[in-house]
C-alpha positions as CSV (number, residue, x, y, z in Angstrom):
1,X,0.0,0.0,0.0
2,X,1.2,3.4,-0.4
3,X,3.2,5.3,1.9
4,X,0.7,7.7,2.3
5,X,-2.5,6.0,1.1
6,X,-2.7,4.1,4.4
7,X,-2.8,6.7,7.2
8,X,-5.3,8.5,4.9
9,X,-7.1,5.3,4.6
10,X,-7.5,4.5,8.3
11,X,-8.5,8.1,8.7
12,X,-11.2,7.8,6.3
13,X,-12.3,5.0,8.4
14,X,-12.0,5.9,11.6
15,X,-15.3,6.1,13.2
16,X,-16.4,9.9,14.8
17,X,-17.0,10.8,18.7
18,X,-21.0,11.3,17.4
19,X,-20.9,7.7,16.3
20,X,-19.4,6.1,19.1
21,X,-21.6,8.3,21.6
22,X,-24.6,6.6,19.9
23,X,-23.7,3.3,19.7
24,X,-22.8,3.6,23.3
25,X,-26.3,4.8,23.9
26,X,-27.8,2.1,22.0
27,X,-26.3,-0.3,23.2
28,X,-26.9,0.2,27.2
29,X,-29.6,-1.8,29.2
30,X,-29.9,-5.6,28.4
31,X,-28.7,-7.3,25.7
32,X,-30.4,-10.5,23.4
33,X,-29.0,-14.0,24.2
34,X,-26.7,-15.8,22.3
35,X,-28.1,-17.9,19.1
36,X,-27.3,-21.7,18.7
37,X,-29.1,-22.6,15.4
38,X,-30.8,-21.0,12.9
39,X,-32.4,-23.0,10.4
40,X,-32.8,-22.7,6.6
41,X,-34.5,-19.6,5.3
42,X,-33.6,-20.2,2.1
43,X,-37.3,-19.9,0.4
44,X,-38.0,-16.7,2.4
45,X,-35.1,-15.4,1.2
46,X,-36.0,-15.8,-2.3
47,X,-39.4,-14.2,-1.6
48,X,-37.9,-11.1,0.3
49,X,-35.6,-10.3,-2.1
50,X,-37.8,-10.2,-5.0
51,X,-39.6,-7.7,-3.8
52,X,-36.7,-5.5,-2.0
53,X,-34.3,-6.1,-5.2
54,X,-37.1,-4.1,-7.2
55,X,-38.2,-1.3,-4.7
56,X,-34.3,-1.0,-4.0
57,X,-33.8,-0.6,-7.8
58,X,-36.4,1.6,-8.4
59,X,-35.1,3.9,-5.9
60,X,-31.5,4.2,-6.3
61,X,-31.8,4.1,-10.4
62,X,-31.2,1.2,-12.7
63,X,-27.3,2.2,-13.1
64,X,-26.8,2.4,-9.2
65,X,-28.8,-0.8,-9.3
66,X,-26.6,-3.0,-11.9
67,X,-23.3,-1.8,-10.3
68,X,-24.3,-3.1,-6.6
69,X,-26.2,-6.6,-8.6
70,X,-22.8,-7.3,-10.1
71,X,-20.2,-6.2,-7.2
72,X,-22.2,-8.7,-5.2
73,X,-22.4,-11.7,-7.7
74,X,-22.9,-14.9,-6.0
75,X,-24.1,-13.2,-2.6
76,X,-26.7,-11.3,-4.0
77,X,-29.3,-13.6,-2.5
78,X,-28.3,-13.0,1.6
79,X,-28.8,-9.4,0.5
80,X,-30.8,-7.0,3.4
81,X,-32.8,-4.4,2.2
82,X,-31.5,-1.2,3.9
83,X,-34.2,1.7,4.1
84,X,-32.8,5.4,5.2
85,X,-32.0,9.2,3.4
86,X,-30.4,12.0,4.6
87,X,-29.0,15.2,2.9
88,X,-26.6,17.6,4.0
89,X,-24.7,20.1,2.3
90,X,-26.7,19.3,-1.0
91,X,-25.0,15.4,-1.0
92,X,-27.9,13.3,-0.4
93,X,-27.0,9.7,1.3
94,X,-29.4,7.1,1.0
95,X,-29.1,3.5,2.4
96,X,-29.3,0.2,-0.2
97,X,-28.4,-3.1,1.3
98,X,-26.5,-5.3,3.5
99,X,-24.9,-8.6,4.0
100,X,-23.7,-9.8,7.2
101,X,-23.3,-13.0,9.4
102,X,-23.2,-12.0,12.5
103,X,-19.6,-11.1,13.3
104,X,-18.8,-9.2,9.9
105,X,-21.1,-6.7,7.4
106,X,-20.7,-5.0,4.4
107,X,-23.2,-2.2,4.2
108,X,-24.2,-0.2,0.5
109,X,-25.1,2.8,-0.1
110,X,-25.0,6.1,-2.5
111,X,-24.5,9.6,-2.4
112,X,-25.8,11.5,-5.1
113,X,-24.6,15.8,-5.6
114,X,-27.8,17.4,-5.6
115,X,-26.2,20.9,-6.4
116,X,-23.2,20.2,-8.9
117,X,-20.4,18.0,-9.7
118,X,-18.1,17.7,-6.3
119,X,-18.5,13.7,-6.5
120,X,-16.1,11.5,-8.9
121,X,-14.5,8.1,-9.0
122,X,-11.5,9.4,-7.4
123,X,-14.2,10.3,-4.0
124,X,-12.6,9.2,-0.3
125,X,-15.9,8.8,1.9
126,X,-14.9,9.1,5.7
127,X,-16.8,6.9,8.1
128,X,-17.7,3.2,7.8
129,X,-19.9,0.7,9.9
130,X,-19.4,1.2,13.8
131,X,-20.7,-2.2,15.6
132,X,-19.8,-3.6,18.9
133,X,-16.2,-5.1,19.1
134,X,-16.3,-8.8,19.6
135,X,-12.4,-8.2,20.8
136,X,-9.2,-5.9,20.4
137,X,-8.7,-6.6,16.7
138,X,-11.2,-5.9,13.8
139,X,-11.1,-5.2,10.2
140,X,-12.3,-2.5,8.4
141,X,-12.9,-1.7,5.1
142,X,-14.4,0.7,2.6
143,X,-14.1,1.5,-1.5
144,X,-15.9,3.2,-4.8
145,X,-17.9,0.7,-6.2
146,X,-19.5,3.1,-9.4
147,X,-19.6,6.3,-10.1
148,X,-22.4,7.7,-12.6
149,X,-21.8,11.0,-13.7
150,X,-24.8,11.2,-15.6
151,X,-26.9,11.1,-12.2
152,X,-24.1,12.2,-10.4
153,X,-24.2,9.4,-8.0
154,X,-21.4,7.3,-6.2
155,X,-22.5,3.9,-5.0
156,X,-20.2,3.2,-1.8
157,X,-19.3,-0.2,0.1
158,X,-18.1,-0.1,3.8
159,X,-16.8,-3.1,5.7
160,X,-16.9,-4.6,9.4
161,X,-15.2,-7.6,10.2
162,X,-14.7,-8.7,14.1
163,X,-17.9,-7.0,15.8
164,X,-21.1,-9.1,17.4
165,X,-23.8,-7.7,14.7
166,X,-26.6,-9.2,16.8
167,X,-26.2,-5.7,19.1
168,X,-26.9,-2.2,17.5
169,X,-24.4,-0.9,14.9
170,X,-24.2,2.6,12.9
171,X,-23.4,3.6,9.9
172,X,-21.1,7.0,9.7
173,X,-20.6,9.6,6.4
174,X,-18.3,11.9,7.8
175,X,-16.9,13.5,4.9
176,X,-16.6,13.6,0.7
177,X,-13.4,14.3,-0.2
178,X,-12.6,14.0,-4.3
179,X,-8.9,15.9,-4.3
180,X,-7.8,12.5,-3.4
181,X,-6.3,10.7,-6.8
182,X,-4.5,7.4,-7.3
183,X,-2.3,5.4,-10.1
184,X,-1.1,1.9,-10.5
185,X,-0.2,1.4,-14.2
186,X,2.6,-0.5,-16.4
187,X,3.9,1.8,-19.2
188,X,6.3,0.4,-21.7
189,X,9.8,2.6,-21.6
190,X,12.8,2.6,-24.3
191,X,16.2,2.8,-22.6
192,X,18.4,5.2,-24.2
193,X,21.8,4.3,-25.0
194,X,23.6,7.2,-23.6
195,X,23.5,7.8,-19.7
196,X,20.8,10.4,-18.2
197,X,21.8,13.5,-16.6
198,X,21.7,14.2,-12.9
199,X,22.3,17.1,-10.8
200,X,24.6,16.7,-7.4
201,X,23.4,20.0,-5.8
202,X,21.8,18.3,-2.9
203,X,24.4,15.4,-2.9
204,X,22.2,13.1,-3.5
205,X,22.0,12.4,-7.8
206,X,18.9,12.7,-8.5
207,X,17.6,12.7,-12.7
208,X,17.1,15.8,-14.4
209,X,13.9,16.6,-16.0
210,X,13.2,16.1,-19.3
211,X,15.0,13.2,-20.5
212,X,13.6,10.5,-22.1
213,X,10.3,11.1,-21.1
214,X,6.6,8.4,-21.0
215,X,3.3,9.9,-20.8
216,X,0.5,7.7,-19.3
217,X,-1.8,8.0,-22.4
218,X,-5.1,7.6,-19.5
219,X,-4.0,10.2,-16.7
220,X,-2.2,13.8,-17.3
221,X,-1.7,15.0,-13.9
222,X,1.7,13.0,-14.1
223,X,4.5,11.9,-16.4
224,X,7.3,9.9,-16.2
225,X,10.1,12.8,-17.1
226,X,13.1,10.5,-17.0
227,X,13.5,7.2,-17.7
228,X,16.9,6.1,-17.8
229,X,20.2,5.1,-16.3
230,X,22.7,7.5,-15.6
231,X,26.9,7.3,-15.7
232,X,27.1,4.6,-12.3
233,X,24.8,2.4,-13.8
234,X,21.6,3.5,-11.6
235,X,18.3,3.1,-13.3
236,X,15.9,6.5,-12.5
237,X,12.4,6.5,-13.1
238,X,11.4,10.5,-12.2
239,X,7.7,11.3,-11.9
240,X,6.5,15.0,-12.0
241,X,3.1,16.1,-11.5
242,X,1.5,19.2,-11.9
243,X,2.3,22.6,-9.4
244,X,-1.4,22.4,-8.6
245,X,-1.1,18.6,-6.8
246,X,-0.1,18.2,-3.1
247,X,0.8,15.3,-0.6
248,X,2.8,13.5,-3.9
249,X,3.6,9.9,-3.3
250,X,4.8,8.2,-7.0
251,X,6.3,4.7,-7.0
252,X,8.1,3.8,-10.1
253,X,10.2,0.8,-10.6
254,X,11.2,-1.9,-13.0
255,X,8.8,-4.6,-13.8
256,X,8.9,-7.7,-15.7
257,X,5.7,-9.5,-17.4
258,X,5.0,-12.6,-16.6
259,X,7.9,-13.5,-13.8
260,X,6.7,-14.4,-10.2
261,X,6.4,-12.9,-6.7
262,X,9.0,-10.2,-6.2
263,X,10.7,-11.5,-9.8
264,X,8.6,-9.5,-11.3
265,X,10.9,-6.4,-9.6
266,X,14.4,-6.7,-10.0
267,X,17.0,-4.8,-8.5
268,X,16.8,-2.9,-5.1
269,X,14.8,0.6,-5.3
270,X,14.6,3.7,-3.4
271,X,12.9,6.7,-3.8
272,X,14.1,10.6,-3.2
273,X,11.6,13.6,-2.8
274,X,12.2,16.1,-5.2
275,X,10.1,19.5,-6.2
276,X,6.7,18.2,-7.6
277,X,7.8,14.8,-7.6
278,X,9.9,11.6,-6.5
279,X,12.8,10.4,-8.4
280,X,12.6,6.6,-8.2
281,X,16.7,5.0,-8.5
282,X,17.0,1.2,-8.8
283,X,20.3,-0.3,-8.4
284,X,21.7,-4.2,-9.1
285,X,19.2,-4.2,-13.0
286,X,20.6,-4.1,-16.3
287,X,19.2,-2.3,-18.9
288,X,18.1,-5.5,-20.9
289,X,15.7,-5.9,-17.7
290,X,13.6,-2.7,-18.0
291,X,11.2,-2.4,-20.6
292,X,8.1,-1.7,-18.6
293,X,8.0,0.6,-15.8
294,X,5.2,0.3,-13.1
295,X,4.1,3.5,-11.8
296,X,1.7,3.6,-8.3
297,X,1.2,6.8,-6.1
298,X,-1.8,9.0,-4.9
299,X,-1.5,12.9,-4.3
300,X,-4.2,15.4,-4.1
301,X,-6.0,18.1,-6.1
302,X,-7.3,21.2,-5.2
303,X,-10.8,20.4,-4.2
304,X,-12.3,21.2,-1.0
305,X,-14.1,17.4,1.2
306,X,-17.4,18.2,1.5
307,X,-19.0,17.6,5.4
308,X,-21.5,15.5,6.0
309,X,-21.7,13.9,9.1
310,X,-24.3,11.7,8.5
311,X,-25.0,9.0,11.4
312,X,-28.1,5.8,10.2
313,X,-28.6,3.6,13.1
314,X,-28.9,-0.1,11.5
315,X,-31.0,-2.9,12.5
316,X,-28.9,-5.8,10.7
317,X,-30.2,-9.1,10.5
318,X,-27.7,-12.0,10.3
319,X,-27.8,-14.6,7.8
320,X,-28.9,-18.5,8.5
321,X,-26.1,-20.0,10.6
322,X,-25.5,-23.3,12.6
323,X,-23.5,-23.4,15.7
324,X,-21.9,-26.2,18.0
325,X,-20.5,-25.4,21.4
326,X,-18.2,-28.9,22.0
327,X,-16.6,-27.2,25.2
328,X,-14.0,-29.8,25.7
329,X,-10.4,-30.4,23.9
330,X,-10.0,-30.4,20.3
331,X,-6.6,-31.2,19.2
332,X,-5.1,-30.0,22.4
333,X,-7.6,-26.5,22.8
334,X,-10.4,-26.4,24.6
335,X,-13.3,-24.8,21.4
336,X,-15.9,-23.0,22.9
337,X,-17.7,-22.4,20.0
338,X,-17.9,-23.4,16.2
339,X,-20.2,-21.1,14.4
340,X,-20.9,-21.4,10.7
341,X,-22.8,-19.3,8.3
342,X,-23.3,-19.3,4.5
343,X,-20.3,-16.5,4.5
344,X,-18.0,-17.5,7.1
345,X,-16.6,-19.7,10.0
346,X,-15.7,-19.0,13.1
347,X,-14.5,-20.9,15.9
348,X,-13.5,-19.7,19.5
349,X,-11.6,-21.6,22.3
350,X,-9.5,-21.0,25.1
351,X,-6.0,-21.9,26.1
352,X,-4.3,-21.6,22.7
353,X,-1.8,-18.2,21.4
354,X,-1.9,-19.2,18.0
355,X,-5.0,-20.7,17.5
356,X,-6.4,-23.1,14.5
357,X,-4.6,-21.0,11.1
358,X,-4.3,-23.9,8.8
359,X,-6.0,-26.5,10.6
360,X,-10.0,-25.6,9.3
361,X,-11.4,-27.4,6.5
362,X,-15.3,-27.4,5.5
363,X,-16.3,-30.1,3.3
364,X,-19.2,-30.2,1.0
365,X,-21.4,-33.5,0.9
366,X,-19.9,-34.1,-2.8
367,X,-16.4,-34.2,-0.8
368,X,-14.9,-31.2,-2.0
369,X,-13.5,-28.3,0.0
370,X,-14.3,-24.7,0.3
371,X,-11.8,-22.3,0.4
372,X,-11.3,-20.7,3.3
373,X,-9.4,-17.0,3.7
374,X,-8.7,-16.3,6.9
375,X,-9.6,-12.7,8.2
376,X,-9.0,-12.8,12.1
377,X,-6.7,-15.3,13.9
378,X,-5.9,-15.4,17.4
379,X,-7.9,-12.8,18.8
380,X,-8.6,-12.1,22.3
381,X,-12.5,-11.1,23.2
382,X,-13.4,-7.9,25.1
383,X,-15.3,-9.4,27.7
384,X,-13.2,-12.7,28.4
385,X,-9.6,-12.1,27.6
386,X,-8.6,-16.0,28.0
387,X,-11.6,-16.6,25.3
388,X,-9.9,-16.1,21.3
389,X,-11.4,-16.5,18.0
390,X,-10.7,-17.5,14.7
391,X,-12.6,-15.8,11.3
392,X,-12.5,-17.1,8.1
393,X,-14.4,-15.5,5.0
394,X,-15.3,-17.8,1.5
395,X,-15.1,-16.1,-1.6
396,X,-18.4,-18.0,-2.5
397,X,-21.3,-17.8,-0.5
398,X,-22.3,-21.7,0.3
399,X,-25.2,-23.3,1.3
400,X,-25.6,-24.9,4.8
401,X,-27.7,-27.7,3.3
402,X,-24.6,-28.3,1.0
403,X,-22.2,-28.8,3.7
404,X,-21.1,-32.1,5.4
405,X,-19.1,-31.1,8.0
406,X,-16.6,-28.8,10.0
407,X,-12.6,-30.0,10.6
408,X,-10.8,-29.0,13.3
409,X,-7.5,-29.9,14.0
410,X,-8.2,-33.2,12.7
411,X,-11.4,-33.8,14.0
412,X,-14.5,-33.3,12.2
413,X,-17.8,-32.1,13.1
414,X,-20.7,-33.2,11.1
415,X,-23.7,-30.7,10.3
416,X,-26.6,-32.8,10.7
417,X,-29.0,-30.3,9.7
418,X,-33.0,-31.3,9.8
């Protein structure tokens, strides 16, 4: 991730005072039990979201619509019908959906300019989905799903992982920021045969501008000035942007198709500051290595964020799940808790640091294996420290009535579903 793209990132995510205040508030007094077993709800499903998939449609507009139908592919049907609109500072913000199981959501929704053009593609959205903590580490999320400049509308998707979504969560639009930009492209580049220039005034060798230079034929607030190596055999890659762009971040380096892992960078790189830009200097690469550069960065334009503050409380309702609570020794750790939904597994227990990372497997009753991607691992719980958990998300949404059973660290768990 870029250098500076991740503190803005967690920034952009980091929930508000007002948000916490009224989860706090909504979540005092008593709270609902803990659910074992939910059964299949697969046929009520089906006849929920028939209707909610066309009043949501008709309501955020057919392009909005067709975006969210095919970010969400396969998981369309555990889809939640979200109702809520505010507006503020002409930016309306209107609820669409949800999916969640429990201990993670995603949560969709649009913000459409009702008074001119301040949204785009490039649009950071502060705030995100503010639930309960299930324990000290979480995972949080958020990106541009569509932008339609025709309705001026920017269809959003926030992420929770790690919080118990059976208690009161929120939803948070702080602010609208489009000065934000970002790259990541692979331009081809022509080595010239005599060495680049570079200028010693700071002591440090950086390129001279103008030498040599690629143009990214899609984006004109950059270029690659000089592309080259210079008399000691260092390979510079110098990206300028325009005096109008701030907080520059440009990573440039030699890149080779086709190779693997880190292959695909030869050479060691670092990077020097210099005005409106970062020379990029590679050493230990031959010039019969470069032909393609690949540029990534973010800086920032001169538009103003736009405030919002926006708070929708959100009444979430999980997906079908199963749940076993063995409480006893499995492979050595005593498992509290194996909870399973069409999105994810999760499994807590006691007495273990490291917990069950590689040793999960769910089978299907045709004996094959869903992938599982493991989100959370070892984590303690707020309210018992010696209690942990495990999270795994599936790529694939699967069916309960589809799956045999649950391994542990060796030993399995049938479903046995009614």
């Amino acid at each position: 991730m870029f250098r500076t793209e991740y503190k803005r990132e967690m920034d952009a995510l980091e929930p508000s005072r007002e948000a916490m205040a009224w989860l706090e508030g909504l979540t005092r007094g008593e709270t609902g039990g803990k659910p074992v077993k939910y059964f299949s709800r697969r046929a009520a499903v089906a006849l929920a979201l028939c209707a909610a998939l066309a009043v949501t449609a008709v309501a955020a507009g057919p392009s909005v619509w067709s975006a969210l139908r095919e970010h969400l592919g396969p998981f369309k049907p555990y889809g939640q019908k979200l109702e809520g609109v505010q507006t503020f500072n002409g930016i309306e913000v209107k609820l669409l959906e949800a999916v969640t199981d429990g201990y993670s959501a995603r949560v969709y929704y649009t913000l459409t300019d009702l008074e001119g053009d301040r949204l785009s593609e490039n649009t950071v959205v502060s705030g995100g989905v503010n639930g309960v903590s299930l324990g000290a580490v979480s995972r949080i999320g958020g990106q541009v799903i569509s932008y339609d400049p025709d309705t001026r509308t920017l269809l959003m998707e926030k992420t929770l992982m790690g919080a118990d979504f059976t208690q009161p969560a929120v939803l948070t639009v702080q602010t609208a920021d489009s000065a934000w930009r970002e790259f990541d492209t692979v331009l081809p580049v022509t080595i010239p045969d005599t060495p680049i220039q570079t200028t010693q005034e700071d002591g440090r060798g950086t390129a001279l501008p103008g030498q040599n230079t690629v143009a990214d034929p899609n984006c004109g607030d950059y270029v690659l000035s000089t592309v080259g190596f210079d008399a000691q055999g260092r390979f510079h890659a110098l990206v300028l942007f325009g005096e109008e762009f701030t907080n520059l971040t440009a990573v440039a380096v030699p890149y080779v198709p086709g190779a693997e892992g880190m292959d695909r960078y030869p050479g060691e790189s670092d990077f020097m500051e210099v005005k409106h830009g970062e020379d990029n200097i590679t050493t230990g690469v031959t010039p019969e290595q470069v032909s393609y550069v690949e540029l990534s960065g973010s800086y920032r334009g001169e538009e103003e964020p736009v405030e919002l503050n926006v708070i929708f409380p959100l009444d979430l309702q999980p997906v079908e799940q199963w749940s076993l609570e063995p409480r006893r020794a499995v492979g050595g750790v005593e498992v509290e808790k194996i909870h399973l939904s069409p999105l994810s597994l999760a499994v807590f227990y006691r007495d273990s640091a490291t917990g069950f990372a590689g040793q999960a497997a769910l089978e299907r009753k045709d004996g094959t294996q869903v992938p599982l991607r493991l989100q959370i691992g070892s984590a303690m719980t707020t309210e018992d420290q010696d209690l942990r958990y495990d999270f795994w998300s599936f790529d694939e949404p699967v069916e309960l009535d589809d799956i045999a059973s649950v391994t542990i660290a060796g030993e399995t768990f049938p479903l046995d579903l009614p």
